[in-house]
C-alpha positions in Angstrom: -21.3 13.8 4.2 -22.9 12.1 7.3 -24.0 14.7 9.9 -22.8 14.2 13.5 -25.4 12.1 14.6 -25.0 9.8 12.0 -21.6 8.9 12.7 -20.4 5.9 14.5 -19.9 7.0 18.5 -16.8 4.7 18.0 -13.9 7.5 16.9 -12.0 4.3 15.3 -14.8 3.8 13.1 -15.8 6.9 12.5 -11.9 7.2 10.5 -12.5 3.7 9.3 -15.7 5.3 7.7 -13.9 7.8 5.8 -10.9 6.4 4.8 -11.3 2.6 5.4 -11.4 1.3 1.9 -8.0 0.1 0.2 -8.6 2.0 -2.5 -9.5 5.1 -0.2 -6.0 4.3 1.5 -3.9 4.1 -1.7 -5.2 7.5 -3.1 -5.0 9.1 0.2 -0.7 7.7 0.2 -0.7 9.0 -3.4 -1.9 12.4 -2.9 0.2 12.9 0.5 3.2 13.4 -2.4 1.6 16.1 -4.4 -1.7 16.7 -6.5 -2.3 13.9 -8.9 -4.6 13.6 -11.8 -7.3 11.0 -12.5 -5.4 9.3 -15.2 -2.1 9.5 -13.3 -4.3 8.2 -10.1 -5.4 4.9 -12.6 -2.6 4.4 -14.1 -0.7 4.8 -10.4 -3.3 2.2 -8.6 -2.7 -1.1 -10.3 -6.2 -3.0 -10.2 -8.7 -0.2 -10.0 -11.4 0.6 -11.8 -12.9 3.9 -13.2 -15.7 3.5 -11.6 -14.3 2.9 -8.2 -11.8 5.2 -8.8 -14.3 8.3 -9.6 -16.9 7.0 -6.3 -13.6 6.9 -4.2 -12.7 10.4 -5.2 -16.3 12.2 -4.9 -16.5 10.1 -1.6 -13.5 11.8 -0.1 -14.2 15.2 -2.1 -17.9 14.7 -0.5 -16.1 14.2 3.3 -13.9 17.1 2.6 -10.8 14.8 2.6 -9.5 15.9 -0.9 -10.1 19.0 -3.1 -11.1 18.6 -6.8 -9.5 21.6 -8.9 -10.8 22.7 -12.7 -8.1 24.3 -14.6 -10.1 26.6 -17.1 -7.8 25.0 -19.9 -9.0 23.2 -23.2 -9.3 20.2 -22.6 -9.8 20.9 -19.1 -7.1 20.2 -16.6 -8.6 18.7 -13.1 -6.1 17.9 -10.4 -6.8 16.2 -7.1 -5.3 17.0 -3.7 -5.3 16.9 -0.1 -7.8 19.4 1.7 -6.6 20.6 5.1 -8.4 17.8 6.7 -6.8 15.0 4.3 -3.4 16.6 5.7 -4.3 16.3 9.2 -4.3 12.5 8.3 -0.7 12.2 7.4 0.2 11.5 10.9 -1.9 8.1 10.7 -0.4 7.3 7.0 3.4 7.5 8.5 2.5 5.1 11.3 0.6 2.8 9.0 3.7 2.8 6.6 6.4 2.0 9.8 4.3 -0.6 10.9 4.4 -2.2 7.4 8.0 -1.6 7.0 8.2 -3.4 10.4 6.1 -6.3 10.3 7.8 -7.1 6.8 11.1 -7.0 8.1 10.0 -9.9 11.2 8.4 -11.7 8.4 11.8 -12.5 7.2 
């Protein structure tokens, strides 16, 4: 997590930062539904890789966007979800989802 000073003064980038990767956007859409798990989260996001996939998810864990529960099960049982801060941002989801309802319906 990037201290104050290291952020971008720019507010808009400063989101963009955090959440500005497609992949970063999609996970964030998914998990505004319910906790998901990793394989549900590949299988879910058409195109991703593990890699990216597990560096997107300790990224936002990192920012404190998303929580990362261990279920003390065997095998173990990890689910990811939105932290209080990655459910302050479903505000800016909603209006990103109208505006693509919208601009696909002029497209027509």
């Amino acid at each position: 997590m990037l201290t104050k000073e290291e952020m971008p003064a720019c507010p808009v980038a400063t989101t963009v930062s955090l959440i500005g990767s497609k992949w970063k956007l999609l996970i964030l859409r998914n998990l505004l539904i319910r906790p998901w798990r990793f394989n549900e989260l590949k299988k879910d996001l058409e195109g991703i890789s593990q890699k990216v996939l597990t560096d997107s998810l300790r990224s936002m864990e990192k920012d404190g966007i998303i929580t990362r529960t261990v279920y003390p099960e065997v095998p173990p049982r990890v689910e990811y979800a939105l932290s209080e801060l990655g459910e302050s941002m479903r505000p800016i989801i909603h209006v990103m989802e109208k505006w693509g309802i919208e601009y696909k319906k002029n497209m027509q």
